[in-house]
ROMIDREN-666544 format. One record per residue (C-alpha): residue number from 1; residue in one letter; x negated, y negated, z negated. Coordinates in Angstrom, 1 decimal, always signed. Layout:
# ROMIDREN-666544
<r n="NUM" res="a" px="X" py="Y" pz="Z"/>
...
//
This chain:
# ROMIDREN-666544
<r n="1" res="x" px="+20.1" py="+42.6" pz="-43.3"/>
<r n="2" res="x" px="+18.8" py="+45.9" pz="-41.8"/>
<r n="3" res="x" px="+22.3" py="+47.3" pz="-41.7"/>
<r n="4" res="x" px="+23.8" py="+44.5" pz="-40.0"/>
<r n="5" res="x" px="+21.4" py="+44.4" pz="-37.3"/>
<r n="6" res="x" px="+21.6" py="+48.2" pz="-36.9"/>
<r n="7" res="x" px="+25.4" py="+48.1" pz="-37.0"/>
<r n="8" res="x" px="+25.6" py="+44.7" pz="-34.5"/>
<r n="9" res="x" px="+23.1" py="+46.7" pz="-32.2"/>
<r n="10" res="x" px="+25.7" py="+49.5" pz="-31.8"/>
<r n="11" res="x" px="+28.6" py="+46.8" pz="-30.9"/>
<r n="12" res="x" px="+26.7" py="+45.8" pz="-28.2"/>
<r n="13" res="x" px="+27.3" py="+49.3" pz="-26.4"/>
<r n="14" res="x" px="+30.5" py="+49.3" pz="-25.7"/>
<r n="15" res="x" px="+30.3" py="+45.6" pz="-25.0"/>
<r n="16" res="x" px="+27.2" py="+46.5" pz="-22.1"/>
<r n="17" res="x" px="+30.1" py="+49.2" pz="-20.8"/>
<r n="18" res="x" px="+33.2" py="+47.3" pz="-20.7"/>
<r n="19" res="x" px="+30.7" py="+44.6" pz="-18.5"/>
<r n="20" res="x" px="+29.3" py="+47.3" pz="-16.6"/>
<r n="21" res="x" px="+32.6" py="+48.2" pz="-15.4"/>
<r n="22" res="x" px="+34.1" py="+45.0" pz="-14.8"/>
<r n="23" res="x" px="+30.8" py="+43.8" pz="-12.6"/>
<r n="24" res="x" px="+30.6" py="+46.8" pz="-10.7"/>
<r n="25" res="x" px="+34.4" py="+46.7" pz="-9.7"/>
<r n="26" res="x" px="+34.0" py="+43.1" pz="-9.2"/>
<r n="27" res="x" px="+31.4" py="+43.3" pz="-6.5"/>
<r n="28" res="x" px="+32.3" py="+47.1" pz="-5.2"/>
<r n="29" res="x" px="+35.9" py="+45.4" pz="-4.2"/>
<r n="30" res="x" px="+34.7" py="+42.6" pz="-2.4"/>
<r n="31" res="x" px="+35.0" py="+42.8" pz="+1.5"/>
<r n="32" res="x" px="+32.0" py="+43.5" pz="+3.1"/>
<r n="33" res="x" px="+29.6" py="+46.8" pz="+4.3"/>
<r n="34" res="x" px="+26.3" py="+45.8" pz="+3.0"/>
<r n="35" res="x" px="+25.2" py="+49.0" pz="+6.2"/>
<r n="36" res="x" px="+26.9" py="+46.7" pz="+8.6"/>
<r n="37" res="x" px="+25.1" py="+43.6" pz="+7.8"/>
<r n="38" res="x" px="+21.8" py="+45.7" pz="+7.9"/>
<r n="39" res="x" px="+22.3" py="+47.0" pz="+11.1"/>
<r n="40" res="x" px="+23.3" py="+43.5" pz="+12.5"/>
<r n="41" res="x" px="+26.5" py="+42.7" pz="+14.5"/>
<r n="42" res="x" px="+25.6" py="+45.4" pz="+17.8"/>
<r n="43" res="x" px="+25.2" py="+48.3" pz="+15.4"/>
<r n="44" res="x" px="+27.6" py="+51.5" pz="+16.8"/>
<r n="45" res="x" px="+29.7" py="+52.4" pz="+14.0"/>
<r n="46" res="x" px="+27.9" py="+56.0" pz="+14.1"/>
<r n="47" res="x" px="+24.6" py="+54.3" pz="+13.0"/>
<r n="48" res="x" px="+26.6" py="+52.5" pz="+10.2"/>
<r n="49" res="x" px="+28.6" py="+55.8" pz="+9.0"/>
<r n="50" res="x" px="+24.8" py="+57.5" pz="+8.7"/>
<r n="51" res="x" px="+23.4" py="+54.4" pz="+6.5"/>
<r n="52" res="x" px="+26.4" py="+54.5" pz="+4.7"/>
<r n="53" res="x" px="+25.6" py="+58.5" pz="+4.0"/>
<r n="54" res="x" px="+22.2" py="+57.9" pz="+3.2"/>
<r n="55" res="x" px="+22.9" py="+54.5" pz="+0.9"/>
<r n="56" res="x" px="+25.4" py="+56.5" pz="-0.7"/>
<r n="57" res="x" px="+27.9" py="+54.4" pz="+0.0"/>
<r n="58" res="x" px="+30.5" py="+56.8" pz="+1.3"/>
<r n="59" res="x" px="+31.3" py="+58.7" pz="-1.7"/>
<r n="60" res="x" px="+34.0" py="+57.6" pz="-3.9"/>
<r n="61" res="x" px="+34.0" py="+54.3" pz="-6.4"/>
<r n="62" res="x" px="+33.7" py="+56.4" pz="-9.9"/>
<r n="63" res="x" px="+30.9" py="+58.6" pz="-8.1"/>
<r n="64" res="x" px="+28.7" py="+56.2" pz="-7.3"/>
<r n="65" res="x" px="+29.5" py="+54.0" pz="-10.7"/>
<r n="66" res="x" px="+28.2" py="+57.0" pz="-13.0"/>
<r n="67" res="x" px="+25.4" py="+57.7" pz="-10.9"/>
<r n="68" res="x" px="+24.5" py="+53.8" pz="-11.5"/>
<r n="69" res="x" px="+25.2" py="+54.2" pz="-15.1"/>
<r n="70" res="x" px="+23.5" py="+57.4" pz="-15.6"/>
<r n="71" res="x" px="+20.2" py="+55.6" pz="-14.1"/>
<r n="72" res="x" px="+20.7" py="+52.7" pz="-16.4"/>
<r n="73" res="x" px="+20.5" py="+54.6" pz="-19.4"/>
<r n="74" res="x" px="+16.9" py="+55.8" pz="-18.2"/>
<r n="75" res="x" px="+16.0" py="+52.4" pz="-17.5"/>
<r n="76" res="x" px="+16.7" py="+52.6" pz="-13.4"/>
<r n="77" res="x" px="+18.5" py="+49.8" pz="-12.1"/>
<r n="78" res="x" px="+17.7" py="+51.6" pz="-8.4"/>
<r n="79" res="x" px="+16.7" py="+50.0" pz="-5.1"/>
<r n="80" res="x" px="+17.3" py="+46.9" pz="-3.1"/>
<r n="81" res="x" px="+19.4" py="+47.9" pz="-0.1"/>
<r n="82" res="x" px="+17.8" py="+45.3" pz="+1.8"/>
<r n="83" res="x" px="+14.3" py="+45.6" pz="+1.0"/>
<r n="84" res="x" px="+13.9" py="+49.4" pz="-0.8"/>
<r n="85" res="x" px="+12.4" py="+47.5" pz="-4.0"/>
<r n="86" res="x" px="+13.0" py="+48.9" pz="-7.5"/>
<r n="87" res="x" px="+15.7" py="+46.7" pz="-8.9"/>
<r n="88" res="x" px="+13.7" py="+46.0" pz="-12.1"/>
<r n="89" res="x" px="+10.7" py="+45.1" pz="-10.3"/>
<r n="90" res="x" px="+12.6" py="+42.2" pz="-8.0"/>
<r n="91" res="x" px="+13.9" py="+40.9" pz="-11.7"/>
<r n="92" res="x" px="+10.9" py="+41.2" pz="-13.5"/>
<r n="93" res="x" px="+8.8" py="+39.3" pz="-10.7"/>
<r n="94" res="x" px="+11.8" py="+36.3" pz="-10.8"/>
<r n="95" res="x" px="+12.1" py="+36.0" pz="-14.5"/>
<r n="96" res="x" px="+9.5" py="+33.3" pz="-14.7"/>
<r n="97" res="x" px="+10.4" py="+30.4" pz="-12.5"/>
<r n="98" res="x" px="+14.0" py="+30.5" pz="-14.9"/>
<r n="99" res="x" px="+12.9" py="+31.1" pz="-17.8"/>
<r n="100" res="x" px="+10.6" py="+27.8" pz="-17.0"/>
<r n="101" res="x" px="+13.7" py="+26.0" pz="-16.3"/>
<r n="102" res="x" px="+15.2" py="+27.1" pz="-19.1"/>
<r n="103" res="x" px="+12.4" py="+26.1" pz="-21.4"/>
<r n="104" res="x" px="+11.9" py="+22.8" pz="-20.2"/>
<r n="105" res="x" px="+15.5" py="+22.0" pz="-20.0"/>
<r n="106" res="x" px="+16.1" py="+22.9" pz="-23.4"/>
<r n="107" res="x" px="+13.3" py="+21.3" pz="-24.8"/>
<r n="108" res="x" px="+14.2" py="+18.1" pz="-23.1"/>
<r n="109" res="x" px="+17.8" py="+18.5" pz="-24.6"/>
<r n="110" res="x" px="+17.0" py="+19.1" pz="-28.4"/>
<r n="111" res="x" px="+14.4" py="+15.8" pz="-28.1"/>
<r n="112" res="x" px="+16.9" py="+14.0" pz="-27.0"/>
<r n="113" res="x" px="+20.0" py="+15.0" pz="-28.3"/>
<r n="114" res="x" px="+18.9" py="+15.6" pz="-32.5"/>
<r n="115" res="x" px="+17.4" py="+12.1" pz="-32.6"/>
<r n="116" res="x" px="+20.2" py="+10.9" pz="-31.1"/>
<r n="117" res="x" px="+22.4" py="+12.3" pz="-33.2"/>
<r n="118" res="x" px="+20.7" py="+11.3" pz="-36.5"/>
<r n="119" res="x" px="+20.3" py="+7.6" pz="-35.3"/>
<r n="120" res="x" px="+24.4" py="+7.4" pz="-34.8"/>
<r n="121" res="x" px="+25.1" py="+8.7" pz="-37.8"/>
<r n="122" res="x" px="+22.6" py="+6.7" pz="-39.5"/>
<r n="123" res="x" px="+24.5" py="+3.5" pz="-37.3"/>
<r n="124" res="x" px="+28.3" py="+5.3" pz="-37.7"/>
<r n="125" res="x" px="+29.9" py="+1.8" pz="-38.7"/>
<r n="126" res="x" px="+28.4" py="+0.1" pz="-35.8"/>
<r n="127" res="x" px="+29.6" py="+0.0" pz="-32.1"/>
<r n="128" res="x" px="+27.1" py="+2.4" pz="-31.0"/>
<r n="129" res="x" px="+29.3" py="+5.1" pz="-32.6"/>
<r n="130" res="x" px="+32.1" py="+4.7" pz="-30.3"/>
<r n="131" res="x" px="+29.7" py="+3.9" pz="-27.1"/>
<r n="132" res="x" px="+27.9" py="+7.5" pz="-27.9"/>
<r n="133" res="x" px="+31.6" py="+8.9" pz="-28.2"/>
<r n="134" res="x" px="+31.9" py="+7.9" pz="-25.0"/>
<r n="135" res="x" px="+28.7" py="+8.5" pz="-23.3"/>
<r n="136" res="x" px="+28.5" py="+12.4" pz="-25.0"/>
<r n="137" res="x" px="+32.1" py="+12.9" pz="-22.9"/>
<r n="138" res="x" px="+30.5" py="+11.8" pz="-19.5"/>
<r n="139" res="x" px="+27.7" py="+13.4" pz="-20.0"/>
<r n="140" res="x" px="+29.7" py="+16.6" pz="-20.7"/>
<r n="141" res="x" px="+31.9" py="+16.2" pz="-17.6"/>
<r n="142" res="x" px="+29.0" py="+15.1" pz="-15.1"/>
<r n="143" res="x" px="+29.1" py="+18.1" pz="-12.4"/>
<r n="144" res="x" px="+25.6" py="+19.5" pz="-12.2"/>
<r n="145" res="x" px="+25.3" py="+19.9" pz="-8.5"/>
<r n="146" res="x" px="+26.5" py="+16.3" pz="-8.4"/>
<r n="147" res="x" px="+24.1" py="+14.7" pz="-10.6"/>
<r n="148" res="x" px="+21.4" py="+17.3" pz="-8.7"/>
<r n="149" res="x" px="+22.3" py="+16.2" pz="-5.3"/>
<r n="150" res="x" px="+22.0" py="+12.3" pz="-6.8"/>
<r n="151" res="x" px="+18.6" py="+13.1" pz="-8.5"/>
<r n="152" res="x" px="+17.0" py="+14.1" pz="-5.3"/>
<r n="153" res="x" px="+18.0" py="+10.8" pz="-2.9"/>
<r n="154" res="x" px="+17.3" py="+9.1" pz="-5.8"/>
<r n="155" res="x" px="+14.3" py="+10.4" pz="-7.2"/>
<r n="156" res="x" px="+13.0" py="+12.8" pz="-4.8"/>
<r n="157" res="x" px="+13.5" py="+11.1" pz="-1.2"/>
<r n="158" res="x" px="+14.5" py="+7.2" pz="-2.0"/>
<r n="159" res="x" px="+11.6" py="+6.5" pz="-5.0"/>
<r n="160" res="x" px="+9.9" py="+9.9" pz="-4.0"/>
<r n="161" res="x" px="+8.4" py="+10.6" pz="-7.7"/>
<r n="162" res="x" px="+8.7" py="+14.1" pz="-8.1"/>
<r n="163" res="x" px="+9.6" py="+17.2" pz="-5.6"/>
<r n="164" res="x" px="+13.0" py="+17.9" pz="-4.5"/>
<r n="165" res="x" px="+12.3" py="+21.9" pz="-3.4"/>
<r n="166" res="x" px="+9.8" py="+24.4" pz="-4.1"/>
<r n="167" res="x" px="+8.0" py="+26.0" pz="-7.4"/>
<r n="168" res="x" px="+4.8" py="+26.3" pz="-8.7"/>
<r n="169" res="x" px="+3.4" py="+29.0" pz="-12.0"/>
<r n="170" res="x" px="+1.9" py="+27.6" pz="-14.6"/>
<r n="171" res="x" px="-1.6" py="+29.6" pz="-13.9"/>
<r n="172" res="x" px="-1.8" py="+27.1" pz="-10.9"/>
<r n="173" res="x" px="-2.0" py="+24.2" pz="-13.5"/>
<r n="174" res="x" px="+0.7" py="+22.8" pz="-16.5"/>
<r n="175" res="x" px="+1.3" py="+19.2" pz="-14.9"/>
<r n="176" res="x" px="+2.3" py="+21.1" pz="-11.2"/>
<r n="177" res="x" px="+4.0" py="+23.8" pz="-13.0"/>
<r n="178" res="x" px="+5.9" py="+20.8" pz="-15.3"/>
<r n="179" res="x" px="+6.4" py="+18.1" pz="-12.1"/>
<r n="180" res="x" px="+8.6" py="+20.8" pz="-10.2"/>
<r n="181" res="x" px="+10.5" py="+21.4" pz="-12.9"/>
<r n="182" res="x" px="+11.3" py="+18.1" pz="-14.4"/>
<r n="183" res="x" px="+13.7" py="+17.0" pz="-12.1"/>
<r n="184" res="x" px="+16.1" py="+20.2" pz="-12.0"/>
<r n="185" res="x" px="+15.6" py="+20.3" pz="-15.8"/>
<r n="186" res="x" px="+16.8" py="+16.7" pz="-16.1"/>
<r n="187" res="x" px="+19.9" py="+17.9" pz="-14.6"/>
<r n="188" res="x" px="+20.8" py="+21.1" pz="-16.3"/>
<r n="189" res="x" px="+19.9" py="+19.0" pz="-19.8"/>
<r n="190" res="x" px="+22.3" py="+16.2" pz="-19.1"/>
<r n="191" res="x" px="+25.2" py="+18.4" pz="-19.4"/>
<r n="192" res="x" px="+24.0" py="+19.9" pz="-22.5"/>
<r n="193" res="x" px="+22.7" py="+16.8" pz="-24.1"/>
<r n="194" res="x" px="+26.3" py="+15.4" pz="-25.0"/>
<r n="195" res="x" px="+27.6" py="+18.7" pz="-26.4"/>
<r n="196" res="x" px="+24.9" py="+19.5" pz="-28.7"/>
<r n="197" res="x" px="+24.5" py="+15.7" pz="-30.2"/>
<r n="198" res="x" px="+28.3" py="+15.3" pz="-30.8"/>
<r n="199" res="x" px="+28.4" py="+18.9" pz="-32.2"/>
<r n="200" res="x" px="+25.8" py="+17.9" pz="-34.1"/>
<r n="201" res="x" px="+27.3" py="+14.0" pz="-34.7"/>
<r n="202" res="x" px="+30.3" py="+15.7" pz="-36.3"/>
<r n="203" res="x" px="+28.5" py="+18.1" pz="-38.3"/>
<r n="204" res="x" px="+26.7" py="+15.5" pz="-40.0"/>
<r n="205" res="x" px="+29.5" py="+13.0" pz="-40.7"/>
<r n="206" res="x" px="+31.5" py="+16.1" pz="-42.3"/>
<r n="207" res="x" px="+28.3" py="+16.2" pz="-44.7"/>
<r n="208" res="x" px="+28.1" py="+12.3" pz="-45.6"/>
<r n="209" res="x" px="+31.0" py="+12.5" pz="-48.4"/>
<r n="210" res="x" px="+30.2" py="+15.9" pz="-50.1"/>
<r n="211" res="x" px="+28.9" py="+16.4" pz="-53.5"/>
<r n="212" res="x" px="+24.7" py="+16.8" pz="-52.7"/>
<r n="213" res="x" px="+24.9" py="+14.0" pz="-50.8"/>
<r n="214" res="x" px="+26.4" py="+11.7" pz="-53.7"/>
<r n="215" res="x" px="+23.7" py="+13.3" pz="-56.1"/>
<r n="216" res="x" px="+21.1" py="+12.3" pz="-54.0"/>
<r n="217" res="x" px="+22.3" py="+8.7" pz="-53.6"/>
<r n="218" res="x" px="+23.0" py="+8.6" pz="-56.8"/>
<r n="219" res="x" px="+19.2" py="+9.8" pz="-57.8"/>
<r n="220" res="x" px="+18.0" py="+6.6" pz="-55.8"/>
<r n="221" res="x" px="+17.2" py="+8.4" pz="-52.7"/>
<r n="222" res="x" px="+16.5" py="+6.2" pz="-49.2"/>
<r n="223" res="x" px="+19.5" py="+6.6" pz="-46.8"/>
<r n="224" res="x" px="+17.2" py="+7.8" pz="-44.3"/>
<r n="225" res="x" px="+15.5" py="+10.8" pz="-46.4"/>
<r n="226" res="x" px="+19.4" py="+11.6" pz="-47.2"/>
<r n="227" res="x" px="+20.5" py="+12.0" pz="-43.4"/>
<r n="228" res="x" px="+17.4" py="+13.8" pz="-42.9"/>
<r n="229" res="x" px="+16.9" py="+16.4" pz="-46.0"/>
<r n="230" res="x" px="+20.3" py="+16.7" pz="-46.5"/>
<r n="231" res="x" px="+22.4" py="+15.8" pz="-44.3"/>
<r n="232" res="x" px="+20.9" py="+17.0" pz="-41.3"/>
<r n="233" res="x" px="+19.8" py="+20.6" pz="-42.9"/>
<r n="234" res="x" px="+22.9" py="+21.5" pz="-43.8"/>
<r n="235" res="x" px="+24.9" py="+20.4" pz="-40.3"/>
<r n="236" res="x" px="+21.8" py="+22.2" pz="-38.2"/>
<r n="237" res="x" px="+23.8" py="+25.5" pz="-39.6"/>
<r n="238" res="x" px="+27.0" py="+25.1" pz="-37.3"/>
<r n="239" res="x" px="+25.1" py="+23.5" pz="-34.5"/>
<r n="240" res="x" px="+22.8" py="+26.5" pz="-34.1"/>
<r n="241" res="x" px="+26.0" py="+28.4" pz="-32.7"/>
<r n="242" res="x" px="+25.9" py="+25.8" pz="-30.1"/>
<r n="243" res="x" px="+22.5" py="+25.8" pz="-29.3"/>
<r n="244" res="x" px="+22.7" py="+30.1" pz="-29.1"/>
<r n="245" res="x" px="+25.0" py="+29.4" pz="-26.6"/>
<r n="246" res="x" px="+23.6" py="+26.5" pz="-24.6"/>
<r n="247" res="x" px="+20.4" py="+28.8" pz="-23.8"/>
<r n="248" res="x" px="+22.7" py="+31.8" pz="-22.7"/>
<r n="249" res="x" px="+24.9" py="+29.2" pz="-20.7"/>
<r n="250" res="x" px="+21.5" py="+27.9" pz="-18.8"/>
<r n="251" res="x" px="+21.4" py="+31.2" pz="-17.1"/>
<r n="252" res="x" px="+24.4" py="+30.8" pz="-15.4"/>
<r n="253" res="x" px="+23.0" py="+26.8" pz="-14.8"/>
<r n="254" res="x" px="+19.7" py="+27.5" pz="-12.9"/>
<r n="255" res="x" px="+22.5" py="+29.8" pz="-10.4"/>
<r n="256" res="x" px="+23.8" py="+26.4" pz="-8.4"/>
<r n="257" res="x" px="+20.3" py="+24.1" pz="-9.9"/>
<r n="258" res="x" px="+17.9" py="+27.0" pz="-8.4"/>
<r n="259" res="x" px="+19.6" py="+27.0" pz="-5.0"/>
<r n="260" res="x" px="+19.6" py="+22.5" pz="-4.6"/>
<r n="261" res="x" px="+15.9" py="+23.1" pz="-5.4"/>
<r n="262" res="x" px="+14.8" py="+26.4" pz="-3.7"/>
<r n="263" res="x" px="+13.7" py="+27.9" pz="-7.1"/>
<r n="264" res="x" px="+12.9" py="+31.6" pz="-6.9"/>
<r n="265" res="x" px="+14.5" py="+32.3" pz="-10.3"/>
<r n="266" res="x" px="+17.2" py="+34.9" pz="-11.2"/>
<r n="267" res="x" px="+19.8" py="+32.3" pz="-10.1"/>
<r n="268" res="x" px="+18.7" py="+32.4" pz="-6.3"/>
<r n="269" res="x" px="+17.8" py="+35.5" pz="-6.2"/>
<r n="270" res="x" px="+21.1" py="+36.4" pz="-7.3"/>
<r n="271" res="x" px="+23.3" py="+34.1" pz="-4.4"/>
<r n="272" res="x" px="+20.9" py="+35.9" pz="-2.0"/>
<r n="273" res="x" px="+21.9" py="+39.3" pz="-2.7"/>
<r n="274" res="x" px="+25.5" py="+38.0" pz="-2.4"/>
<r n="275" res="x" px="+24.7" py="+36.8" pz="+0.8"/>
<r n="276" res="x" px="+23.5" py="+40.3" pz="+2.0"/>
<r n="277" res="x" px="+26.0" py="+42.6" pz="-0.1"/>
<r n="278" res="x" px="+23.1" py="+44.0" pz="-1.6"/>
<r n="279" res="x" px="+25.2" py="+45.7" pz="-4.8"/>
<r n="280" res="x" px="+22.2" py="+47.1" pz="-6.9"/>
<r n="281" res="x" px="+20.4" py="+43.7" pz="-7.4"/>
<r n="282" res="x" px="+23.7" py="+42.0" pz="-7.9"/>
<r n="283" res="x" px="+24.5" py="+44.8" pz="-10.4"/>
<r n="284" res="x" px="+21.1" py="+44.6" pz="-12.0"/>
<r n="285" res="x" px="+21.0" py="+40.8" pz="-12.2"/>
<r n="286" res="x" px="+24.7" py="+40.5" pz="-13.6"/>
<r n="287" res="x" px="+23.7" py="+43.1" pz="-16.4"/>
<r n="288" res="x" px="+20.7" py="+41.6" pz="-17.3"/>
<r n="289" res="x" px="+22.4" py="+38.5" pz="-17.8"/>
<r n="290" res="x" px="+25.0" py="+40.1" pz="-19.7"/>
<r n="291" res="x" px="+22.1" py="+41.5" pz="-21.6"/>
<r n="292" res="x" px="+20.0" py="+38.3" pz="-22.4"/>
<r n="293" res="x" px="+24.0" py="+36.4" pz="-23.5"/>
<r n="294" res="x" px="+24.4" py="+39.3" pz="-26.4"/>
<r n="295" res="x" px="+20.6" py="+39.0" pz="-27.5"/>
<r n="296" res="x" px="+21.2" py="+35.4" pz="-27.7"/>
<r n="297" res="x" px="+24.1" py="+35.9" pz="-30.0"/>
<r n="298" res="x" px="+22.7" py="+38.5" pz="-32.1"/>
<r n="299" res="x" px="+19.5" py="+36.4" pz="-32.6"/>
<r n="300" res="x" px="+21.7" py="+33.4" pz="-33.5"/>
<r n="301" res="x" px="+23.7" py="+35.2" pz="-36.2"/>
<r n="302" res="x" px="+20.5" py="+36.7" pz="-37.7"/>
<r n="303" res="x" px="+19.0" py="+33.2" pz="-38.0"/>
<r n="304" res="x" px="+22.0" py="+31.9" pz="-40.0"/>
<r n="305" res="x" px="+20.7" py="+33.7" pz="-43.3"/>
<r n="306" res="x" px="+17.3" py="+31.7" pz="-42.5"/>
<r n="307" res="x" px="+18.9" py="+28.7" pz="-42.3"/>
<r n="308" res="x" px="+21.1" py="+29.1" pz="-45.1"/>
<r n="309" res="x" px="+20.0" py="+31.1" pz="-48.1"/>
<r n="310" res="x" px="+23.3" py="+31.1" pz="-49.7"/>
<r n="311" res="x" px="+24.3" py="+33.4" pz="-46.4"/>
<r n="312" res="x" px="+23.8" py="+37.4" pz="-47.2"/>
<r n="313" res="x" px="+24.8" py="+40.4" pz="-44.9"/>
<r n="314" res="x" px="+26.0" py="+43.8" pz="-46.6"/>
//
């Protein structure tokens, strides 16, 4: 196990590099002087070239990307353009309101969506199977700024129940801290709720027929212990990719959900520093994504010899 985390550790640095590249191209190669919208519109183009020379935006492309790489590997992400803030500092001080979302909608999705799954299976020769079928499909193909935009003249300005803009931390009290963020979790656990119960769904109905599951029927066990301790143990394996990747895939969620509901999360703060061309924080913000997706992945793969003791690394 040691080895393969050592070894899978290693992949991820030439992954990290291949992304650096490709982020800082992207954004480097998009039209747009970051000096110029600065300065403002009635800047002289003498006052730009100088904030271009001390930005360091006037020497060449691979210049400025290995001076951004060689300050990543010490653990400098540089400064804001726009407000002369260490890059690290702007993420670290927007990592909570996200990673709120991102606990709350995923905590709403896997309460919803394993129960769900169990009782169809547990119902598979019944018309509810076919109803879920198509239910996990809309879910699925529900656009979230859609359903967000619906949520808040539904619930937020119609029948105004909870708040359709705005955060508040946890220190200022769980119930505030959990009323703004019900609403945009609803939304970014709609989409995931069909995926991971018809993953899960299909899992289980690929266990019903197999060999334990006969023993155990056979031995006189209740139906329900049998979807339960066996069935659903056994198909958890598989959906645990899914679920890996649902809680990477939220980061890029709470991007549109955090900017319908004025969350200052990653995802805003990221659109903002589109807005303004300011390349560090979009550089340090796409990494650090980057980052968090391969963690996910590693962690998910680790957990697979938990799940399954049959499962050993060399």
């Amino acid at each position: 196990m040691l080895n393969y985390t050592l070894r899978r550790l290693l992949a991820l640095i030439p992954v990290l590099f291949i992304v650096s590249i490709i982020v800082f191209m992207i954004i480097h190669l998009t039209p747009g002087n970051p000096a110029f919208l600065i300065l403002g519109e009635d800047s002289s183009p003498e006052a730009v070239a100088q904030l271009e020379q001390q930005l360091g935006l006037d020497k060449p492309k691979v210049v400025q990307y290995f001076d951004w790489l060689r300050k990543i590997i010490v653990g400098d992400l540089g400064e804001s353009i726009y407000s002369e803030e260490p890059v690290s500092q702007i993420i670290a001080e927007r990592i909570g309101p996200t990673f709120s979302l991102m606990i709350v909608s995923m905590f709403l999705t896997l309460i919803i969506a394993i129960p769900t799954a169990i009782f169809i299976v547990w119902k598979r020769n019944t018309v509810l199977d076919p109803l879920f079928l198509s239910g996990s499909l809309l879910g699925t193909s529900i656009p979230e700024f859609w359903l967000a935009l619906l949520l808040v003249l539904g619930l937020g300005v119609t029948i105004p129940i909870f708040p359709v803009a705005g955060y508040a931390p946890i220190t200022d009290g769980l119930l505030g801290w959990l009323h703004h963020l019900l609403l945009p979790g609803i939304v970014l656990a709609a989409v995931e709720i069909g995926l991971i119960a018809r993953m899960l769904r299909d899992s289980m109905h690929d266990s019903m027929n197999q060999d334990y599951t006969k023993t155990a029927r056979g031995k006189g066990v209740k139906e329900s212990t049998v979807l339960v301790k066996h069935v659903f143990s056994n198909a958890l394996i598989p959906t645990t990719t899914v679920i890996g990747l649902t809680v990477a895939g939220l980061l890029g969620g709470t991007v549109v959900i955090e900017t319908i509901f004025t969350i200052p999360g990653i995802g805003q703060l990221l659109i903002d520093s589109i807005h303004r061309r300011d390349y560090p924080v979009i550089q340090g913000v796409v990494l650090f994504i980057a980052i968090v997706y391969v963690i996910i992945n590693l962690i998910v793969d680790l957990l697979y010899a938990f799940l399954d003791p049959r499962i050993r690394y060399d």
